[in-house]
C-alpha positions in Angstrom: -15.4 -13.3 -13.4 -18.1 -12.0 -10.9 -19.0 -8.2 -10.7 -19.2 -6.2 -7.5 -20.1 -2.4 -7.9 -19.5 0.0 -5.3 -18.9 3.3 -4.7 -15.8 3.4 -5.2 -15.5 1.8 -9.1 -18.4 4.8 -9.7 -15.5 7.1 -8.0 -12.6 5.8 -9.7 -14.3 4.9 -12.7 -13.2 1.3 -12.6 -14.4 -2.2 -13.0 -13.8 -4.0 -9.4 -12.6 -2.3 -5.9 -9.6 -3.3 -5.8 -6.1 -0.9 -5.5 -2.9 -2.1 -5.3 -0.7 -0.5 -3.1 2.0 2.4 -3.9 5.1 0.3 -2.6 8.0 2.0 -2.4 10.6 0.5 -4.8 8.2 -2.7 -5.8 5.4 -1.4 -7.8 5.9 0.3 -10.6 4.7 1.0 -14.2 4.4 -2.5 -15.0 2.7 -3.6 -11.9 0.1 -0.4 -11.8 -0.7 -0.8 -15.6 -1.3 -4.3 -14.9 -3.4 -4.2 -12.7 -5.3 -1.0 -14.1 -5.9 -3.3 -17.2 -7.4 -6.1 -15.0 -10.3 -3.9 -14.0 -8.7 -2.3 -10.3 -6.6 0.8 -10.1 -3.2 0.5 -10.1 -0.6 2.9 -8.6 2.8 3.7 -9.0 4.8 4.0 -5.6 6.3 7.7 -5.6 8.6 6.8 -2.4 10.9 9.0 -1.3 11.2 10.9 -4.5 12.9 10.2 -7.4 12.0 12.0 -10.5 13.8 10.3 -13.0 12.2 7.1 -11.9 8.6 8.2 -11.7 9.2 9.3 -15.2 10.3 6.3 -16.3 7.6 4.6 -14.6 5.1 6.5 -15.7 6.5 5.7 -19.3 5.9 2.4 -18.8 2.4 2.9 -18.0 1.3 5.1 -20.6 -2.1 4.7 -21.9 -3.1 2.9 -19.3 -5.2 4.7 -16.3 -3.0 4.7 -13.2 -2.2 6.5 -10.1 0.5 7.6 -7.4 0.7 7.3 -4.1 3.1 9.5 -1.8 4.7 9.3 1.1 3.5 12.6 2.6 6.3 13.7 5.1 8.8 13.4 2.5 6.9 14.7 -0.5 6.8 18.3 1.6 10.8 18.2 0.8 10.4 18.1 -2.8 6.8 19.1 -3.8 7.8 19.8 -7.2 7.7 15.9 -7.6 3.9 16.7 -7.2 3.7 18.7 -9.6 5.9 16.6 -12.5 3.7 13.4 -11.8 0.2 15.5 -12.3 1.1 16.4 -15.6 1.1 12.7 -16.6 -3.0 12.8 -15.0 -3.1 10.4 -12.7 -6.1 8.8 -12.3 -6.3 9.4 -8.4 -2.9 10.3 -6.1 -2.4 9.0 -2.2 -1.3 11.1 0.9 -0.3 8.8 3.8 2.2 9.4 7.1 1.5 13.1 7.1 -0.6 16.1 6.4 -2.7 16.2 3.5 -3.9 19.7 3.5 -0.6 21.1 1.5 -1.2 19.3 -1.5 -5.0 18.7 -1.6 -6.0 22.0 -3.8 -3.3 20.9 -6.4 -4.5 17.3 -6.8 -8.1 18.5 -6.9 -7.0 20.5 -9.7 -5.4 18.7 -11.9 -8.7 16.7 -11.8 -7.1 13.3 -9.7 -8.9 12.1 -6.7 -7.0 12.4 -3.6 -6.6 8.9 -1.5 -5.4 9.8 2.1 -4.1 6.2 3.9 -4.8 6.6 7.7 -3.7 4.8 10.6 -5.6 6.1 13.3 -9.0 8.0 14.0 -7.4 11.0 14.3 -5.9 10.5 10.5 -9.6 9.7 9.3 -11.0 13.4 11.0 -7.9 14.7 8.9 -8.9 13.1 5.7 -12.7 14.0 6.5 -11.4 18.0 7.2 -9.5 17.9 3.6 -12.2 16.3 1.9 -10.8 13.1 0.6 -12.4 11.7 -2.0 -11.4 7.9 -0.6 -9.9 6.9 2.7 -8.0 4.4 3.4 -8.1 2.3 6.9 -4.7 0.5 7.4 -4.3 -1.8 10.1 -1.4 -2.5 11.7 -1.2 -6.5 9.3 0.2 -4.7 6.3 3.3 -4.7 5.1 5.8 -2.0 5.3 5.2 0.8 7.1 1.9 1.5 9.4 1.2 1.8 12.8 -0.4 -0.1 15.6 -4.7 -0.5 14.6 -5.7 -3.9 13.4 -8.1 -3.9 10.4 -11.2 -5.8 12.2 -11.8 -3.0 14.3 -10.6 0.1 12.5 -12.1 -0.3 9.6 -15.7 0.0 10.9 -14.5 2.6 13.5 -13.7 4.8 10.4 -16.8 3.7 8.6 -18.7 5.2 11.7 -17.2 8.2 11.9 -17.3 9.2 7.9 -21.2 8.0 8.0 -21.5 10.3 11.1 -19.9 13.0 9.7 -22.4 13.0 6.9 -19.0 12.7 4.6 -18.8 11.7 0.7 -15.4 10.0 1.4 -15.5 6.1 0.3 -14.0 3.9 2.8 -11.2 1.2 1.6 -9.8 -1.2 3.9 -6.0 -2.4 4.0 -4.4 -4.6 5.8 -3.9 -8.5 5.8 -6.1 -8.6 2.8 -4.7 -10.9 -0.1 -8.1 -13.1 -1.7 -11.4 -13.2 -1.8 -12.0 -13.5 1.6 -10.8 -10.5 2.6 -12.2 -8.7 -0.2 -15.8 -9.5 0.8 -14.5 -9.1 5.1 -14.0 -5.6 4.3 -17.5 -5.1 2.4 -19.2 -6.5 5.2 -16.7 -4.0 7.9 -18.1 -1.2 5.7 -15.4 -0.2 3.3 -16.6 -0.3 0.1 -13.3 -1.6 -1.9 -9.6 -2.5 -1.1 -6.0 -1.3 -0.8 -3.9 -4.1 -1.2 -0.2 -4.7 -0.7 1.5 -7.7 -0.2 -0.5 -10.0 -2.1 0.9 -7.2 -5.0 4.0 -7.5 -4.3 4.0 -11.1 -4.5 2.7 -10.5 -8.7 5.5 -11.0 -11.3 4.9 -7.8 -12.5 6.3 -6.5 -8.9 10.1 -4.9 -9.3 10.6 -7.7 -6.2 14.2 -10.1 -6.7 13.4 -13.5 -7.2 14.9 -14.3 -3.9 12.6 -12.2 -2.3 9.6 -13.5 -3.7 11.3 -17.2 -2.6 11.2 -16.0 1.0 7.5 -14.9 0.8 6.5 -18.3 -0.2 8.3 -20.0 2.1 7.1 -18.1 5.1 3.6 -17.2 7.6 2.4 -14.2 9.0 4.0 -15.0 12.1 7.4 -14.3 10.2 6.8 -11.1 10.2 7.6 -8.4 12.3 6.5 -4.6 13.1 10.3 -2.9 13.4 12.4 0.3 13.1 15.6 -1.3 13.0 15.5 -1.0 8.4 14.6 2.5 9.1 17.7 2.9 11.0 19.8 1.1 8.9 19.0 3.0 5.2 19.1 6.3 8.1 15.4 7.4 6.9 14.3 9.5 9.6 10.9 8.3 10.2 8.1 10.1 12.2 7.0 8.7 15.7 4.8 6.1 15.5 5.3 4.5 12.6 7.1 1.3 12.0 8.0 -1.3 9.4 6.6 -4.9 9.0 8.9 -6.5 7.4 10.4 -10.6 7.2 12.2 -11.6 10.6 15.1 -12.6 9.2 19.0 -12.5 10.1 19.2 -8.8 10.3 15.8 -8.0 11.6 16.8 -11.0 14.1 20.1 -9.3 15.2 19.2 -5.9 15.8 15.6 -5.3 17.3 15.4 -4.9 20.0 19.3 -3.3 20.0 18.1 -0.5 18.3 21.3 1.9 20.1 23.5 -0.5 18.5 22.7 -0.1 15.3 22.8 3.7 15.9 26.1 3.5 16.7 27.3 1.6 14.0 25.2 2.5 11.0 28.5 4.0 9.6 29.6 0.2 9.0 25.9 -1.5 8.7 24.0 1.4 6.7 26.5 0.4 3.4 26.3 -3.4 4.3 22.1 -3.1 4.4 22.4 -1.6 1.1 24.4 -3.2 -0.7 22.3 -6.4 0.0 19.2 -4.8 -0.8 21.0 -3.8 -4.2 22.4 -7.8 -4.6 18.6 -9.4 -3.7 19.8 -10.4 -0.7 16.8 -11.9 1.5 19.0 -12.8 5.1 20.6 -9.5 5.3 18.3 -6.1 4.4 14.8 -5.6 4.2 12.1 -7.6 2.7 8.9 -5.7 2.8 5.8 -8.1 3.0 3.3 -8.0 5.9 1.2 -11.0 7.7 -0.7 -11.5 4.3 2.3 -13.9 3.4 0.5 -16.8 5.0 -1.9 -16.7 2.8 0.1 -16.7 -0.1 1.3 -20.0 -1.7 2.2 -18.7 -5.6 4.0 -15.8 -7.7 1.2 -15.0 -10.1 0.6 -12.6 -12.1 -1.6 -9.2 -11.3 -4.2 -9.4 -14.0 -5.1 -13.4 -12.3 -4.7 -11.8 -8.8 -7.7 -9.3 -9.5 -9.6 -12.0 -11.2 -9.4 -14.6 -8.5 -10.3 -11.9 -5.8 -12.8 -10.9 -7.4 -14.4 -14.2 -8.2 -13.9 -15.6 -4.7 -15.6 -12.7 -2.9 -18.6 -12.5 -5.5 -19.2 -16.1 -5.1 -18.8 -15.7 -1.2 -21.1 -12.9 -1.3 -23.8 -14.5 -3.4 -23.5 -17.5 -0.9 -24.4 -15.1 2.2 -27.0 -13.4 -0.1 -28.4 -17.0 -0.9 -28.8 -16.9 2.8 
């Protein structure tokens, strides 16, 4: 496998720059440990908070470096969660889709280094203000939620502003990245590693139904959709400005763009959304991948994800240095 050092394997004290993504209900223990052990960082998605199941994933983890990653809007309704998942030491815990500043003291001192995931420029001067140890430029390609940015240009936008600023953060790109490719993209954007989702939640290790994982394979970026309409369905009140890529499929299909609709009869649709979620259902509830999908052709395992990344951008990068 080929090497590539930056700044933020000396920050994270890991081999290659590569972290997966905290997906709500998709990676756990398993997945983070994985790939943790492959030479990235791995980290457990902390969701919407339950505490019983970030036990149990951390469980499954244990003695393997890993890390969480909140969403931030809800973790300010049950901060204790914080608190439970620092005494398992965390390698590093993300902030992302809200303020940082209320938990940045408490991460700093239980010695993990805080990740904020922005999606605008006004995010990255909030991650900058808080001191962020790494910062993470989403674009608007990933999977699940996000906003509206596309990677090509945020990514050196941010990597601008931080250098500007004179700030320590390390820069890590997300976004549409699933290989080599756009491993060694982002290097040359500026970030200095990457977040990486779907390609993640296409790993067996992944807590994805097999039907799921059948509809990833079979489908392009351009199956894919930036929605609010599973938002409204599971009745998660989500801020402005963020929505959901998700698969176009028969649900996504029959209510976006009838958004009013759905409203009005989430007493009757809510239950039906979750019970195919709960049954692996990919036609009638959400399934959470971003434009990434087209360029993923196999269910492989984490540990081989990391290596082939890793291999194809260090080749690619040698080639360029070959000139």
């Amino acid at each position: 496998m080929g090497q590539i050092s930056s700044r933020v394997t000396e920050r994270l004290g890991i081999a290659h720059p590569i972290i997966s993504a905290p997906m709500a209900f998709a990676a756990g223990g398993a997945l983070a440990a994985a790939v943790s052990r492959a030479g990235g960082l791995g980290l457990i998605g902390g969701g919407y908070g339950d505490d019983t199941w970030l036990e149990d994933q951390f469980q499954l983890a244990a003695g393997v470096p890993v890390g969480v990653g909140f969403i931030t809007w809800s973790l300010r309704k049950s901060p204790s969660l914080l608190t439970a998942v620092l005494r398992h030491r965390p390698r590093a815990v993300m902030l992302s889709f809200g303020d940082p500043r209320p938990f940045a003291d408490e991460i700093r001192a239980a010695g993990a280094a805080l990740i904020c995931q922005c999606q605008n420029v006004d995010h990255v001067w909030d991650a900058i203000d808080v001191g962020a140890d790494i910062i993470v430029a989403q674009g608007t390609e990933a999977g699940g939620h996000g906003s509206s940015r596309g990677t090509l240009t945020f990514v050196p936008e941010a990597a601008d502003l931080i250098r500007e600023q004179d700030s320590p953060s390390v820069l890590v790109a997300a976004g549409g990245i699933a290989d080599g490719r756009g491993l060694a993209a982002a290097l040359m954007l500026g970030a200095e590693g990457v977040l990486v989702g779907t390609r993640f939640w296409a790993a067996r290790e992944a807590l994805v139904p097999s039907r799921h994982h059948d509809a990833i394979l079979a489908a392009g970026g351009d199956e894919t959709i930036r929605t609010s309409v599973v938002d409204i369905a599971r009745q998660i009140p989500w801020p402005v400005g963020f929505s959901a890529r998700v698969l176009r499929n028969a649900f996504v299909q029959r209510w976006h763009g009838r958004e009013d609709q759905l409203r009005q009869n989430v007493a009757t649709e809510g239950p039906r959304y979750r019970e195919a979620f709960a049954a692996g259902d990919p036609d009638e509830t959400g399934v959470w991948f971003g434009e990434a999908a087209g360029l993923i052709r196999e269910v492989k395992s984490a540990g081989a994800i990391v290596e082939e990344m890793v291999q194809q951008a260090a080749e690619l990068l040698n080639r360029r240095g070959d000139g």
